[in-house]
DRENDOLO-256081 format. One record per residue (C-alpha): residue in three letters; residue number from 1; x negated, y, z. Coordinates in nm, 4 decimals, decimal comma. Layout:
BEGIN
res  n  xx  yy  zz
ala  NUM  X  Y  Z
...
***
This chain:
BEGIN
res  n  xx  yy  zz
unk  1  -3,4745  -2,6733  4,2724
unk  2  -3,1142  -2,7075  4,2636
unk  3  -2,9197  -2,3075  4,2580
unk  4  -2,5588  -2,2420  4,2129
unk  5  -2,6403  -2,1416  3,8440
unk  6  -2,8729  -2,3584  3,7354
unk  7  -2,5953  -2,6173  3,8380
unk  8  -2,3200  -2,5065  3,6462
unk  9  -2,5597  -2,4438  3,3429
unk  10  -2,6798  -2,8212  3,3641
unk  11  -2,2664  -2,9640  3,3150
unk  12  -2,2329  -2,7243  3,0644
unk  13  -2,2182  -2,8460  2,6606
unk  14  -2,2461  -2,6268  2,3328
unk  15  -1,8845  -2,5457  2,2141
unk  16  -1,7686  -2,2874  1,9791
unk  17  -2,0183  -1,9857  1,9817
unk  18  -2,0732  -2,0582  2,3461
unk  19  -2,0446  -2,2883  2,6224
unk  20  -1,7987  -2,5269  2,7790
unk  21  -1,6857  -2,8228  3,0480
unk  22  -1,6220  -3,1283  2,9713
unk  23  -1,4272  -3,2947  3,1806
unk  24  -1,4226  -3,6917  3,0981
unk  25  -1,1024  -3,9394  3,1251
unk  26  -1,2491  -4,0744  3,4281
unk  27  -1,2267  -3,7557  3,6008
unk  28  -0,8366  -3,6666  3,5466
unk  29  -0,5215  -3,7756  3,7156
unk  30  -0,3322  -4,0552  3,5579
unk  31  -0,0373  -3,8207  3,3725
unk  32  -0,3250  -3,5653  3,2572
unk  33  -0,5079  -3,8845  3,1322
unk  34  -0,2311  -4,0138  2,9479
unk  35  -0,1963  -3,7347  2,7337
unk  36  -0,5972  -3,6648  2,6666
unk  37  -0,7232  -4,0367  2,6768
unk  38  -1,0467  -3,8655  2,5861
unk  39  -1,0875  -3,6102  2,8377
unk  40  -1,0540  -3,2592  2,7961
unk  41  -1,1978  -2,8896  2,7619
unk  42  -1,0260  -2,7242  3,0659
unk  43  -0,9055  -2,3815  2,9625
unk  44  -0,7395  -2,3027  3,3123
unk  45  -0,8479  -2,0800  3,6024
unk  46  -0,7996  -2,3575  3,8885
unk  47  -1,0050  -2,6301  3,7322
unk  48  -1,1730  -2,4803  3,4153
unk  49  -1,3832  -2,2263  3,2120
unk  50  -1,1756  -1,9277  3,2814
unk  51  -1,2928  -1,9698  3,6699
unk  52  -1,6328  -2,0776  3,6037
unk  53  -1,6168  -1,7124  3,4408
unk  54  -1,4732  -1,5389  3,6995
unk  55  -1,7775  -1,6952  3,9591
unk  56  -2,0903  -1,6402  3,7373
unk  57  -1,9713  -1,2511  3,7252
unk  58  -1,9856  -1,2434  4,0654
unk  59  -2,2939  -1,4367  4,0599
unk  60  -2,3984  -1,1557  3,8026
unk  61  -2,2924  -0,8851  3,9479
unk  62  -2,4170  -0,9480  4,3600
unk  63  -2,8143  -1,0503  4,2543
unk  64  -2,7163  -1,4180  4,2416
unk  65  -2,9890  -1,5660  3,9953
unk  66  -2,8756  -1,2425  3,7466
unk  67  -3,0373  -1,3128  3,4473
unk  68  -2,9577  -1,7319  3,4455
unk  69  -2,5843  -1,5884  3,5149
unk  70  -2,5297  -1,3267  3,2883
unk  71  -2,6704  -1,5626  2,9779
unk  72  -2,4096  -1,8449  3,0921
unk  73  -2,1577  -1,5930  3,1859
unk  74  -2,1802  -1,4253  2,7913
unk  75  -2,2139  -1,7662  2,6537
unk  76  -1,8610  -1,8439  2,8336
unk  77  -1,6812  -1,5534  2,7384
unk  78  -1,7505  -1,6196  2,4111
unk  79  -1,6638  -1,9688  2,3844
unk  80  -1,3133  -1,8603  2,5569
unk  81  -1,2468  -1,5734  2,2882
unk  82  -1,3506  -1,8340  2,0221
unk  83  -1,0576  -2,0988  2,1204
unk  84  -0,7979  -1,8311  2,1500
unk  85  -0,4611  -1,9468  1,9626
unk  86  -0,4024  -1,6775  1,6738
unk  87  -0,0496  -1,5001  1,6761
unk  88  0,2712  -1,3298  1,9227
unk  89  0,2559  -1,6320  2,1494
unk  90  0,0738  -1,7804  2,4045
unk  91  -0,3193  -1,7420  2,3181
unk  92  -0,4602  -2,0087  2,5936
unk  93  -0,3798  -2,3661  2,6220
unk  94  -0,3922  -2,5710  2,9431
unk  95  -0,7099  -2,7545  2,8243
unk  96  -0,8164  -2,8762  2,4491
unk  97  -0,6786  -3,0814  2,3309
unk  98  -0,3679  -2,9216  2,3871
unk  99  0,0003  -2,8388  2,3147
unk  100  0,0502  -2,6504  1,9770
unk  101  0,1915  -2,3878  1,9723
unk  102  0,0578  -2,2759  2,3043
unk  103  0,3189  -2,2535  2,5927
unk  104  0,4087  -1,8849  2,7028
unk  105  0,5004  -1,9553  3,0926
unk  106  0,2455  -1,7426  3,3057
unk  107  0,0643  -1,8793  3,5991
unk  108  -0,2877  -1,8201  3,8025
unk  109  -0,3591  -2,1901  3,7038
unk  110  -0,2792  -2,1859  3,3610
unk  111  -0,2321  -1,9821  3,0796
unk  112  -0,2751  -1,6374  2,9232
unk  113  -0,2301  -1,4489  3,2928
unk  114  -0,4554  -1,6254  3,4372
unk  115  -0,7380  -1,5798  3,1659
unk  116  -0,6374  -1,2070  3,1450
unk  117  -0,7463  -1,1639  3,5104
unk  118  -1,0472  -1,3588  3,4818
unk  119  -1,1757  -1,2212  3,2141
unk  120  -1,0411  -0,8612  3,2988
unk  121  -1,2401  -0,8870  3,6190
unk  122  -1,5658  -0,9968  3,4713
unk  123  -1,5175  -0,7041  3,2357
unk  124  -1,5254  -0,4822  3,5510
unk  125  -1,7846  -0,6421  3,7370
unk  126  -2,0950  -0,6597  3,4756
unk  127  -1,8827  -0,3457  3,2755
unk  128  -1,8123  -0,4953  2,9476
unk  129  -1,5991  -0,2751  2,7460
unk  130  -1,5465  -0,4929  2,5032
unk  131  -1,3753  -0,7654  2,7720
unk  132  -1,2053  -0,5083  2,9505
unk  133  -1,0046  -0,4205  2,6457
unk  134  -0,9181  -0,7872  2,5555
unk  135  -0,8104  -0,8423  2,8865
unk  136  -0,6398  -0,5906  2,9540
unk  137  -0,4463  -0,6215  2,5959
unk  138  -0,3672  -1,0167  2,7273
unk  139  -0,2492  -0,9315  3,0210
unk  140  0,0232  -0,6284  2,8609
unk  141  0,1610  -0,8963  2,6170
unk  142  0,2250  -1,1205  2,9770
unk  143  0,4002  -0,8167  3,0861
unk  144  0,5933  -0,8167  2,8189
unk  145  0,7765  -1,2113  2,8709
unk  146  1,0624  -1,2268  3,0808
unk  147  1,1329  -1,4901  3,3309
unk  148  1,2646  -1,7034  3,0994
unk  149  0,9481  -1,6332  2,8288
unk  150  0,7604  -1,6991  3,1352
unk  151  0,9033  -2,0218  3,2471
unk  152  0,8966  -1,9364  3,6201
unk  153  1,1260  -2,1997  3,8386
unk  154  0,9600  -2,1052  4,1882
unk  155  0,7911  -1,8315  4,3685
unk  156  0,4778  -1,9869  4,4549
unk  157  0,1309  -1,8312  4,4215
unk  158  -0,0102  -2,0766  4,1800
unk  159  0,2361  -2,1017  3,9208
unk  160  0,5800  -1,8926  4,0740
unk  161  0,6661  -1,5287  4,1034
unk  162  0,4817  -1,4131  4,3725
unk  163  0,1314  -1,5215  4,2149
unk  164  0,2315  -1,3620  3,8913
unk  165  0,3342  -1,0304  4,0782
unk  166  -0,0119  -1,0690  4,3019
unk  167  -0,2072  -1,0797  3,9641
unk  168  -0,0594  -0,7818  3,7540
unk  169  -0,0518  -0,6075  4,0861
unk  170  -0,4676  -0,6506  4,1251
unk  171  -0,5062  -0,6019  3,7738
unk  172  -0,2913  -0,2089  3,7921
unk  173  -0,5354  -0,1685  4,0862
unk  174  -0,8112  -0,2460  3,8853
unk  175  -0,7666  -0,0372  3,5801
unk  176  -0,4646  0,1894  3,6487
unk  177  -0,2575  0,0598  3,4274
unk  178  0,1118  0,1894  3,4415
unk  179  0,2338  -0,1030  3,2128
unk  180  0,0723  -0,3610  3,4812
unk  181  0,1889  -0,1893  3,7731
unk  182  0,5603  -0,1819  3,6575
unk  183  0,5309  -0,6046  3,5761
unk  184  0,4055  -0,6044  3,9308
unk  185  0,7458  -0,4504  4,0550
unk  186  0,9079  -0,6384  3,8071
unk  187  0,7697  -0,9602  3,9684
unk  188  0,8196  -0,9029  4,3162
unk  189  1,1982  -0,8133  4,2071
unk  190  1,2218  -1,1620  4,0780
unk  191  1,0000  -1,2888  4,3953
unk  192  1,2710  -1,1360  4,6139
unk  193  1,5713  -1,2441  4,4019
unk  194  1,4638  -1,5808  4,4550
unk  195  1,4662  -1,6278  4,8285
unk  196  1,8078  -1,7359  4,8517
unk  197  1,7869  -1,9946  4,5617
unk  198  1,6720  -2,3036  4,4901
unk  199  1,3456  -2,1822  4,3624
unk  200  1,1689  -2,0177  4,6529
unk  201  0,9072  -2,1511  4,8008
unk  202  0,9864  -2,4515  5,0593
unk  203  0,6047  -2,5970  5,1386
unk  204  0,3617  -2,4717  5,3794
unk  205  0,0687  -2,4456  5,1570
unk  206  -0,1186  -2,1313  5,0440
unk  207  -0,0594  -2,2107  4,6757
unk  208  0,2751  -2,3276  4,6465
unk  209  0,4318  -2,2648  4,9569
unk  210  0,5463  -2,0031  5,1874
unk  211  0,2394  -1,8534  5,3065
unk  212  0,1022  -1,7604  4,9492
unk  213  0,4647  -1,5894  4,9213
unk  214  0,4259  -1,3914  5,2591
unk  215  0,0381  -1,3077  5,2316
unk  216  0,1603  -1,2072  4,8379
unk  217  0,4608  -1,0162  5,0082
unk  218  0,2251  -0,7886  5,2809
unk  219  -0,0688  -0,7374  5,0361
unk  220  0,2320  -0,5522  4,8067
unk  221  0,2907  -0,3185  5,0851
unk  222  0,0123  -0,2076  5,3119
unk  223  -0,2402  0,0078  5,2393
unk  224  -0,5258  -0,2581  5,3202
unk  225  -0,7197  -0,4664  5,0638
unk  226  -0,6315  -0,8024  5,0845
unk  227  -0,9512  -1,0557  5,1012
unk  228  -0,7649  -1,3862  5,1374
unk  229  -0,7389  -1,3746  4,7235
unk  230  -1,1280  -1,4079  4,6799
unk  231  -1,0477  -1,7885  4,6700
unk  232  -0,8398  -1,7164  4,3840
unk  233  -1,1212  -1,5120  4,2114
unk  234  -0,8248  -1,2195  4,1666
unk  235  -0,9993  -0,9626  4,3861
unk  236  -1,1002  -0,7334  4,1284
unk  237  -1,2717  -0,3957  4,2193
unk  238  -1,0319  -0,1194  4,2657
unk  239  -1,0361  0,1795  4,0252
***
């Protein structure tokens, strides 16, 4: 019988200590393809092992086949530590093959953020210790890049201000952290600073448009626990 673990254990491949997914040539979009003509490892929260990690500790952590999900979800974890770039800069590339040295912009996509939430909020969910330190040391050296470190251009949810201020925001919720919480503020500062210019938002799509900015905007001040982020996997349980 087919089950949402069972599934994502079947495309998974021995890699590093752990497990992976593949993702073949085929399968990419033609300026992805031209620069891994092989495929790639995905390293990213939107299309690879960072979300698959973020799911199977929910899957883990709800009674969702908890045994076939927890093995998959440790053997993930581990393969994600095991590729982590060494040094100051940024520790997670796009996918593998990738860019060397790692880029330091910050995004829910992509990158170091993105990875810090994920694996921040499996850390909370199954109560790793081990992950929630990691995590939560990733995600202070993000807090630590400026806009220009980060490479931020827009204010989108995906890859712009407001996602990055939505993330460290969940994150200080998560843990109360005081270092997260003030990138949060810092974030929305920059979100607001760049309504008038030619980075803000100018779509009408959740992840790079105007509504990810607004739904970003009222989750930073009411009182109310946003649920619309559960598609992002960034709804971490509160502290």
């Amino acid at each position: 019988m087919y089950t949402q673990a069972r599934g994502i254990g079947q495309s998974s491949q021995p890699r590093i200590g752990g497990v992976g997914w593949y993702t073949p040539a085929d399968r990419l979009v033609e300026h992805e393809r031209a620069r891994t003509p092989d495929g790639y490892w995905n390293l990213g929260v939107a299309h690879g092992a960072p979300g698959v990690i973020g799911l199977l500790a929910r899957y883990a952590a709800t009674g969702i086949e908890p045994r076939r999900s927890r093995v998959l979800l440790d053997s993930a974890v581990a393969y994600l530590r095991a590729v982590a770039a060494p040094g100051d800069g940024g520790r997670y590339a796009p996918w593998l093959p990738g860019e060397s040295p790692v880029p330091r912009r910050l995004a829910w996509c992509y990158g170091d953020l993105g990875v810090a939430m994920a694996l921040l909020g499996a850390a909370l969910l199954v109560e790793e210790p081990a992950w929630r330190a990691e995590g939560l040391a990733l995600a202070h050296a993000c807090a630590g890049r400026s806009r220009t470190e980060a490479a931020i251009v827009d204010t989108g949810l995906c890859h712009g201000a407001a996602g990055i201020a939505h993330l460290f925001n969940r994150m200080a919720q998560a843990t109360g952290d005081g270092v997260l919480a003030t990138a949060a503020h810092t974030w929305l500062d920059h979100t607001l600073a760049m309504h008038d210019s030619d980075g803000h938002a100018a779509t009408a799509t959740i992840l790079t448009g105007t509504p990810g900015v607004a739904l970003v905007l009222h989750a930073a001040i009411s009182e109310v626990e946003p649920h619309w982020d559960r598609l992002l996997l960034a709804d971490l349980p509160l502290a």
